[in-house]
N, C-alpha and C positions, 0 to 999 in steps of 0.2 A: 633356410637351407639354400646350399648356391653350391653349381657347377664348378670344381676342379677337376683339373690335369688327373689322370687324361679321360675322363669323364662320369666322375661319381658325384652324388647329392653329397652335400658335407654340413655340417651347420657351421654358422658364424656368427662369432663372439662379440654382442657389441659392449659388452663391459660386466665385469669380474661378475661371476657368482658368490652369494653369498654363502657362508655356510649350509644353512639351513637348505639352500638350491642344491646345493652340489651332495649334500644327503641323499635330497632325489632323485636327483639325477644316478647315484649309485643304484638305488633302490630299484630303480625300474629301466634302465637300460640291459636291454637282452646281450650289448657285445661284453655286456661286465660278467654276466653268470645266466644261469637259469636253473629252477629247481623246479623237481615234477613229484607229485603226488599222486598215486594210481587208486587211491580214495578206493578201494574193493572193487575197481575193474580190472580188465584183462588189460596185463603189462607184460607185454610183448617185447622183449630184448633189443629188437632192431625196429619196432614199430610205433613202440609207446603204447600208453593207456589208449582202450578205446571200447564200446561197447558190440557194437557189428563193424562188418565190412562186408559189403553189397556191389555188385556192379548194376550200372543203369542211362539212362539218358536222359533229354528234354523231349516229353511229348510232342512239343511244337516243332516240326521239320527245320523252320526257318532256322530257330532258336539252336537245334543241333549242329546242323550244318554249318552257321557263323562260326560257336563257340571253337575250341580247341579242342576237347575230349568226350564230346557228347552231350554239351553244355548244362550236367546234372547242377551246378552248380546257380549259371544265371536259370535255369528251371527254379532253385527255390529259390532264388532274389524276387523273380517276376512273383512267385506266390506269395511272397511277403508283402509285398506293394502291394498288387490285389484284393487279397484277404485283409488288409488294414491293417497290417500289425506293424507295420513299420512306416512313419514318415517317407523318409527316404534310405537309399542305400547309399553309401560313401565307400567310394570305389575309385578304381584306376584307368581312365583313358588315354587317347592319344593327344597329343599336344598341337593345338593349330598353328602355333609358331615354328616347332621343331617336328614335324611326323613321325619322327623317330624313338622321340623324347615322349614319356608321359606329364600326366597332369593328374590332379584331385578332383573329381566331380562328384556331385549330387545324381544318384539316377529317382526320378519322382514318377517313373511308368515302363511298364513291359519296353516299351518302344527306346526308353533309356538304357537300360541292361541291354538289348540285342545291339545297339550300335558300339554297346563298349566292351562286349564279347569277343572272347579272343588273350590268348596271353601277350605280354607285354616286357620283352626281356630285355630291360633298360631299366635305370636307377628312379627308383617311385620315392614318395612320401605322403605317405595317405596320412599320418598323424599327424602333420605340420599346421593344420589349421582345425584341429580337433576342438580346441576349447571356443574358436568362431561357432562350432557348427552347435555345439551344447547348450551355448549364451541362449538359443532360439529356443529351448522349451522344449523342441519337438525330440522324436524316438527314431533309432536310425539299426540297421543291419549295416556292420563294418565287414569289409572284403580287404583281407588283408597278408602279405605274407608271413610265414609262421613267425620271425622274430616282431613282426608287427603285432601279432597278438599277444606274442609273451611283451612285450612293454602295456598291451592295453588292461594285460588282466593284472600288472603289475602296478601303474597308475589307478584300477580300481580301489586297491586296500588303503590310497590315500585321497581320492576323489570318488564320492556317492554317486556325483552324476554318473560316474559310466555304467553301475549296472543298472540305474534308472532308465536310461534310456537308449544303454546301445542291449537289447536285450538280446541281440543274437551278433555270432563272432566267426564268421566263416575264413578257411581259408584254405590252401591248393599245395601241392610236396612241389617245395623249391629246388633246384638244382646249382641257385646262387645266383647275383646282380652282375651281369656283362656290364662293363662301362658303356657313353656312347662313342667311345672309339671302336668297342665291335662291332655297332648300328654301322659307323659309317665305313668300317671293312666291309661289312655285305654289298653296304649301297659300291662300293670299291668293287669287288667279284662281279655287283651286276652290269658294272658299267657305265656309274654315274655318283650324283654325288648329293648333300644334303641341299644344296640350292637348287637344283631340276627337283625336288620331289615334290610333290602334291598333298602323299598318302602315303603310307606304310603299316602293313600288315607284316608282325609275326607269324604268326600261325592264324590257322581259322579257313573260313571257305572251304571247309572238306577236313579230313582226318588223316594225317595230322595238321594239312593243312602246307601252303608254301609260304616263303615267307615272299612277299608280293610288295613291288614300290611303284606305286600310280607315277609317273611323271606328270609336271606340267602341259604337254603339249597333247597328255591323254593316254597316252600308250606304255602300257606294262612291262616290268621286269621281274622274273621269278626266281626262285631259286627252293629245291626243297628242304624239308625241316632236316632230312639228315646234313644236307649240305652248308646249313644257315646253323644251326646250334651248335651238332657236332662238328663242322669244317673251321666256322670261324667264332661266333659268341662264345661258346663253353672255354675258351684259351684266354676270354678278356672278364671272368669271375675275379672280382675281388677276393683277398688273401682272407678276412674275417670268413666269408661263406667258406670257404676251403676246410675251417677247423668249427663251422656250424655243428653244433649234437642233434639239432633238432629240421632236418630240412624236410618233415610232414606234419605241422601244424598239429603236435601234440596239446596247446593251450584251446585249441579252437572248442567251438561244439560241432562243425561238422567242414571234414575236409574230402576235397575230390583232387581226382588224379587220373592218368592216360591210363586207361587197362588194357596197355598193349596186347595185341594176339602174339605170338610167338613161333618157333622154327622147331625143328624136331629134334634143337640141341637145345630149348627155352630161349634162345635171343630174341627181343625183340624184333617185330616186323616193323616197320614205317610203311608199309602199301595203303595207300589212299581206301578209303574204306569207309563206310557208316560209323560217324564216331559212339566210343563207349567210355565210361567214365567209372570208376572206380570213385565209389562213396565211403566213406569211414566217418560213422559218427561217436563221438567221444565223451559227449556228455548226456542227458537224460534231455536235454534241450535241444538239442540237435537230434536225437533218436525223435522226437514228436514231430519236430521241426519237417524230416523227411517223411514219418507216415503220415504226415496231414497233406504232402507236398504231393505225395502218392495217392490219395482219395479223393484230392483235387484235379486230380489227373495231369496236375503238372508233371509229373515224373514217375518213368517206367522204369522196373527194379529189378535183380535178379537174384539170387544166391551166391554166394565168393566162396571159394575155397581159399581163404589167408596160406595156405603152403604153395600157392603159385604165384606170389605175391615178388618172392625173393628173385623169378625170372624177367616177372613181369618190369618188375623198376631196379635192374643191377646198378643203374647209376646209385641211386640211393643207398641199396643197400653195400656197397664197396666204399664206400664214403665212409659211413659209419661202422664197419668194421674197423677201417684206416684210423681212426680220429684220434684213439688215443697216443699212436706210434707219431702221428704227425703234434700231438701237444707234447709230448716226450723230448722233440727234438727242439722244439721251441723253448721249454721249461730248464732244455742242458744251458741253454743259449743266451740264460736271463731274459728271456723275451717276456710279453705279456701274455697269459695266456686266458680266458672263460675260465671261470667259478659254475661247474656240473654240481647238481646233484638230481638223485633219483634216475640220471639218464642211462645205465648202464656202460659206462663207458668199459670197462674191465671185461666185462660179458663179451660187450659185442669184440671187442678186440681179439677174444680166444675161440670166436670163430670163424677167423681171420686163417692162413696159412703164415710161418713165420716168414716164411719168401715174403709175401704182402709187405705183413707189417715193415721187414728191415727196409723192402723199398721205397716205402712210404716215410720213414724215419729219415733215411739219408736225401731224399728226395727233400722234404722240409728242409734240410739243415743244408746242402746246397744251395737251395733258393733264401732263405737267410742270410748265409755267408758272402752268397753274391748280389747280395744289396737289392732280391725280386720282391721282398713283401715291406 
């Protein structure tokens, strides 16, 4: 995988695939298709399969505080390393060459997961060195985002190793991969640039957290998450995220997400606040996953009403009403478009208004036409 204009992970070709690779490669890449099975759980139109939905945090203060939504999330990484059920975690950090830029790490202790706490909205590849990490024997908890997991559970039905030993598959509701030309817009707004930085922080440090760049010479620059995602990163999403079905980790066994508080029209608030984390477990392995995480006192829990779900994450949910008006306009176009199934794309569309959908429709087909995706 290698850095292209104007700043995504891409892979690169060192010489033809074979048939038989390029079988596989159909097979288990999530931008070809994905199919969902709701196996006799709750299949939720705009949410996916899943067995509960909880809100909660990390009992550890520290561990809250760093993360970005209440850290329910590195709460049960740390209890997975603890409790020994997992080697290590493979997970996403920050990059000591680029701060901006992630990187693939091992976390092997509590003290790993709290330093790599925190989202990371720049171009990742946590699969890129999977079959290094499998060669070792050992067992691992994979953090990953939702299309990362649909290639991991898709990769399973032709490789053993992976339920052998990634026994557990976590993962977070994506909003889509900013290039790092949006990293370096913020560092742009804050007043400086990829060579002064030191550090960089998305999110984290409080609820939802700012997005923060250490300079070299010591001294900070901030900026908040409404002003950092919504001002400048969410305008530099790649076009595949754009026509994503799946951006809340419907493959996973257990996902979390910002369980924003709200206004008295449901908009979300952004006020700095004690973070809280909206849990969704999806599989029977993830439901145990969180009540052992909860008895361990890793992680405090609460009851969800799933009907305040649709205020809570409108970004989410407008996306995927959109999806299939925006593969409509691509499919008029000969464009390429994902192979759905099981994802409701039809449903979630007609509960869309047609105002939405046509502008969603011509909106694709402008950006098409003028050579944006």
């Amino acid at each position: 995988m290698a850095v292209q204009d104007p700043g995504f992970l891409r892979p690169q070709i060192s010489e033809p695939l074979s048939a038989r690779e390029e079988e596989t490669v159909a097979l288990i890449c999530p931008g070809i298709g994905q199919t969902v099975d709701a196996e006799n759980r709750v299949d939720d139109v705009i949410w996916g399969p899943y067995l509960k939905m909880r809100t909660g945090h990390a009992v550890d203060q520290d561990l809250r505080f760093a993360a970005s939504s209440g850290g329910a999330l590195s709460a049960v990484l740390v209890h997975l390393l603890d409790s020994g059920q997992v080697d290590h975690v493979i997970q996403i950090g920050p990059s000591n060459e680029l701060p901006t830029a992630n990187v693939t790490i091992l976390s092997d202790t509590g003290s790993d997961v709290l330093a790599a706490a925190g989202s990371r909205y720049a171009p990742s590849t946590p699969l890129a060195e999977l079959d290094r990490h499998l060669a070792t024997g050992k067992t691992f908890a994979f953090v990953g985002k939702p299309c990362d997991i649909v290639a991991l559970r898709a990769l399973a039905r032709v490789d053993p190793r992976i339920d052998a030993q990634i026994p557990f598959m976590v993962s977070f509701f994506c909003a889509g991969v900013p290039s790092l030309l949006g990293s370096e817009k913020v560092l742009e707004a804050l007043g400086t640039n990829p060579d002064n930085v030191r550090a960089f922080r998305y999110r984290g440090n409080g609820w939802p957290g700012r997005a923060t760049a250490t300079l070299r010479d010591g001294n900070t620059r901030s900026m908040s998450y409404h002003d950092s995602w919504g001002g400048v990163l969410s305008s530099h999403v790649q076009h595949r995220c754009k026509i994503c079905a799946d951006g809340t980790g419907v493959a996973a066994d257990l996902v979390c997400a910002d369980a924003w508080s709200c206004d008295a029209q449901g908009y979300p608030l952004f006020e700095e606040q004690d973070g809280i984390s909206l849990i969704v477990t999806r599989t029977e392995r993830g439901e145990n996953l969180l009540q052992d995480a909860v008895s361990d006192d890793a992680l405090a829990v609460s009851s969800f009403d799933r009907n305040q779900l649709e205020n809570m994450q409108p970004g989410q949910t407008n996306r995927r009403r959109a999806l299939l008006a925006r593969l409509a306009a691509l499919w008029i176009l000969g464009k390429p478009i994902p192979r759905y199934r099981g994802l409701h794309l039809m449903a979630m569309s007609r509960q869309n208004t047609v105002t939405r959908n046509l502008r969603n429709f011509l909106g694709m087909l402008r950006r098409s036409l003028g050579g944006r995706i």
